[in-house]
C-alpha positions as CSV (number, residue, x, y, z in Angstrom):
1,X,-56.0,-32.7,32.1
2,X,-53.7,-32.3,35.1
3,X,-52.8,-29.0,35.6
4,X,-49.8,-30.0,38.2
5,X,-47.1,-31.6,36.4
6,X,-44.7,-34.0,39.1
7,X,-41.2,-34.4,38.8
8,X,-38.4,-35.8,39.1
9,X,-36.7,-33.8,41.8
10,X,-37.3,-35.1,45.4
11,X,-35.9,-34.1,48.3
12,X,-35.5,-35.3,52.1
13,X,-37.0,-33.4,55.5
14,X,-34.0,-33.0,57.3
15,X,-35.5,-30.5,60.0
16,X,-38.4,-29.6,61.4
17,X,-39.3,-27.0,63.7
18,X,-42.5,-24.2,64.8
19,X,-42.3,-20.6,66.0
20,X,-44.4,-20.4,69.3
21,X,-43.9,-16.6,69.9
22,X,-42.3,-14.6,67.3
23,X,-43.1,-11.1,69.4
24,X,-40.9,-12.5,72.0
25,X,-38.6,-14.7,70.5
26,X,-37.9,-15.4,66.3
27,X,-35.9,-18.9,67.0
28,X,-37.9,-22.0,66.1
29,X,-38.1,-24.7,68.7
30,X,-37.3,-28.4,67.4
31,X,-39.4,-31.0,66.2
32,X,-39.0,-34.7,65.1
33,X,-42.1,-34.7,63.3
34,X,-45.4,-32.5,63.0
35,X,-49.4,-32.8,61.7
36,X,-50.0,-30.5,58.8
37,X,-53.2,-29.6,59.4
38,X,-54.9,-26.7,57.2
39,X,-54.0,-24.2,59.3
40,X,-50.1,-25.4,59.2
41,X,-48.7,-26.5,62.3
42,X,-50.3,-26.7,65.5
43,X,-49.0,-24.2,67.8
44,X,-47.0,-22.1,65.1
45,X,-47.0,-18.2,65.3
46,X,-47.4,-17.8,61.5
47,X,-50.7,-20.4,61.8
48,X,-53.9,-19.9,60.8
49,X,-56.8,-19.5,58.3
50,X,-56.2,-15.7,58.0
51,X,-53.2,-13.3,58.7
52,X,-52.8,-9.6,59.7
53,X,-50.8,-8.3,56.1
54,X,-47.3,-7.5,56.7
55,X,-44.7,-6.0,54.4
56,X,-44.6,-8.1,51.6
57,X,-48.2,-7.5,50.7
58,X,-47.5,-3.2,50.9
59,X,-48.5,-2.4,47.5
60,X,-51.9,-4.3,47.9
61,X,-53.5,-3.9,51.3
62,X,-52.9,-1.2,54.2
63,X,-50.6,-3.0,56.6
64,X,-52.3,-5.3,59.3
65,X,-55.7,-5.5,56.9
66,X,-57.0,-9.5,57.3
67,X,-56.4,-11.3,54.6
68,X,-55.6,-15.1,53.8
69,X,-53.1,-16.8,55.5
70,X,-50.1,-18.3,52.5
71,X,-47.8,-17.7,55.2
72,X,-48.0,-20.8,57.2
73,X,-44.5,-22.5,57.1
74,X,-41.3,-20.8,55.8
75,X,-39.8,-23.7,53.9
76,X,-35.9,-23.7,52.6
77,X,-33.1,-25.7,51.6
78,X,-30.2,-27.6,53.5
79,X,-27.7,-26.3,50.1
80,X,-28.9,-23.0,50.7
81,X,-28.2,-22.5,54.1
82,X,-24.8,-24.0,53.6
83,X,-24.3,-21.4,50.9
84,X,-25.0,-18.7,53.4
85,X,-23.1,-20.1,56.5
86,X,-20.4,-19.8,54.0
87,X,-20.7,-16.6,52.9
88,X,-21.1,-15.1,56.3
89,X,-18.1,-17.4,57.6
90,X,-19.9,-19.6,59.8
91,X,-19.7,-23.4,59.6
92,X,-23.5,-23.8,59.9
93,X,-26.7,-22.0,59.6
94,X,-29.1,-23.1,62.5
95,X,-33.0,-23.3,60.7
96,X,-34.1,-22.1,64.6
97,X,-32.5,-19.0,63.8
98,X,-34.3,-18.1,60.9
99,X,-37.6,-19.1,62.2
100,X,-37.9,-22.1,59.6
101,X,-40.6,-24.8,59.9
102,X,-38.8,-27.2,57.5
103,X,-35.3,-27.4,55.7
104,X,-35.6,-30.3,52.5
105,X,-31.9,-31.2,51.0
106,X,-32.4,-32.6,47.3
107,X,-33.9,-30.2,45.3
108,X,-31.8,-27.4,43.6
109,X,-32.1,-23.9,43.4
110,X,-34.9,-23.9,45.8
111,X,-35.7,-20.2,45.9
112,X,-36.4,-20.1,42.3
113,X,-39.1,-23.2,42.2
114,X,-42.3,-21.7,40.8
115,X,-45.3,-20.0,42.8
116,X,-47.8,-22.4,43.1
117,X,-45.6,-25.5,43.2
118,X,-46.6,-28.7,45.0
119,X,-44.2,-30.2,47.9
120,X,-45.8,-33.9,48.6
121,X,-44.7,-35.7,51.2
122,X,-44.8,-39.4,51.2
123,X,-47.9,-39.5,54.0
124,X,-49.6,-37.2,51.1
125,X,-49.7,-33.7,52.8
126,X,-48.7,-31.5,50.4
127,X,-47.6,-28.1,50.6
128,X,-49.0,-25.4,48.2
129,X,-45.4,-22.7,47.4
130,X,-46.9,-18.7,47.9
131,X,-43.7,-17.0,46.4
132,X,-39.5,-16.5,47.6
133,X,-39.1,-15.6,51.0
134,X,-37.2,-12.5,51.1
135,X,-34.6,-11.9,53.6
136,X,-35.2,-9.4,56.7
137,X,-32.9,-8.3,59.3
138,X,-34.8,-10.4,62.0
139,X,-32.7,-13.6,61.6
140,X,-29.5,-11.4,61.7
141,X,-30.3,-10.4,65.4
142,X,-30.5,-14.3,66.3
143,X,-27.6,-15.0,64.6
144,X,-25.5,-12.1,66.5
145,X,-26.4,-13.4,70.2
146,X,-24.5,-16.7,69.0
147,X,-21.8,-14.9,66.9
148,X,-21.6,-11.3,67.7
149,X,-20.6,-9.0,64.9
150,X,-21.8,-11.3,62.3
151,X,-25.9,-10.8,62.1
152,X,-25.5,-8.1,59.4
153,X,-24.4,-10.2,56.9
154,X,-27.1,-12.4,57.0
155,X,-29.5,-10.4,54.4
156,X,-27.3,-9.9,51.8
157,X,-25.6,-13.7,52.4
158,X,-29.7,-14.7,52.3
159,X,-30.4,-13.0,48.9
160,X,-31.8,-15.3,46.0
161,X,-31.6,-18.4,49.0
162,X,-34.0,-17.9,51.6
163,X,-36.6,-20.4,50.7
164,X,-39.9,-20.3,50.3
165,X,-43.2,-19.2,51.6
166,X,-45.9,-22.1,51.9
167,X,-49.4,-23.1,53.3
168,X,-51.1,-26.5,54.2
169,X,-53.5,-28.0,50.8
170,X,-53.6,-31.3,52.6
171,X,-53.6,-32.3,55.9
172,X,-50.9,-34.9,57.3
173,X,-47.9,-35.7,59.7
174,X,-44.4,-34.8,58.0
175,X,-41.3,-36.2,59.9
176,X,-37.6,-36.2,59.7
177,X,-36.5,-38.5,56.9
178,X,-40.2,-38.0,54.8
179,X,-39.1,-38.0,50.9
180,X,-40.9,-34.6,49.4
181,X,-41.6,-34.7,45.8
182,X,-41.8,-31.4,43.8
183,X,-44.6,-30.7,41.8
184,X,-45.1,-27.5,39.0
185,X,-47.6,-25.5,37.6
186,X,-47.7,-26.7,33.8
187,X,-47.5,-23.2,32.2
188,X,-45.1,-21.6,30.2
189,X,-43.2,-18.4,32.0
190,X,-45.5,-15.0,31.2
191,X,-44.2,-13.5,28.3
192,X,-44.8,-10.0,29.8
193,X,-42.8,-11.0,33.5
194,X,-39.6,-8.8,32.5
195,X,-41.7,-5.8,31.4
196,X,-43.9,-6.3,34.3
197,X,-41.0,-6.5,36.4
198,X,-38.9,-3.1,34.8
């Protein structure tokens, strides 16, 4: 029986783009279209098989141990950045200065879709969803060499909307105007996530 239940809620790639050199610059340069390959995008900072651990992964591992890499792409939504130009009282949110690899527009309340989720793309790569991408103060210093004074507000503007974390199940080219259709885990919620969570 299927464990991966496909849905009705499709979105549209409506941005593409690949970190080269995050030390020296977080802004993602543009692309039209890109091969997914199973270490995500060729050329991408984030890429790879295996990843130094960062931050997020504190509580589990001593920071910079090697672990696997479900880090490839940072994935997020065309609503969601439009919710946070809005609250920071900007007009747009460029993807390049968040570092993005994609931005889909279509499916709702993007942040929240569940760890483990499919994204399929209509060539048949399909990305596997790690967990929400929180927000950081990085994208905040892109944002102020465009609009000075205004990089602060990014994190808490980003919270509950700044996409997801994602790696590369199957290999294949994504390009600007690919349907993507959302796939979940079959499973009911843990009944023990709020006191797990307290």
């Amino acid at each position: 029986m299927p464990a991966l239940k496909p849905t009705e809620f499709e979105g549209t790639i409506v941005w593409l783009g690949r970190v080269m050199d995050q030390d020296n610059d977080l802004r993602s340069e543009v692309l039209t279209q890109a091969h997914l390959d199973f270490d995500g995008i060729a050329g991408e900072f984030h890429g790879g098989a295996t990843r130094p651990s960062c931050s997020r992964v504190l509580s589990q591992y001593p920071r910079g141990t090697e672990i696997r890499n479900v880090r490839q792409l940072s994935v997020v939504s065309q609503e969601e950045l439009d919710e946070i130009a809005a609250r920071m009282g900007l007009d747009a949110l460029d993807p390049r200065w968040l570092g993005t690899s994609m931005v889909i527009k279509g499916i709702p309340d993007f942040t929240r879709i569940p760890p483990s989720s499919r994204l399929q793309t209509e060539s048949g790569a399909c990305l596997t969803v790690d967990m929400e991408n929180r927000p950081c103060i990085f994208p905040g210093r892109e944002i102020d060499k465009d609009h000075s004074g205004l990089g602060p507000k990014f994190k808490p503007a980003a919270k509950d909307r700044r996409g997801v974390t994602a790696w590369v199940e199957r290999e294949g080219l994504v390009k600007l105007g690919d349907k993507v259709v959302l796939h979940i885990p079959d499973q009911r919620v843990w009944a023990h996530l709020e006191a797990a969570r307290a």
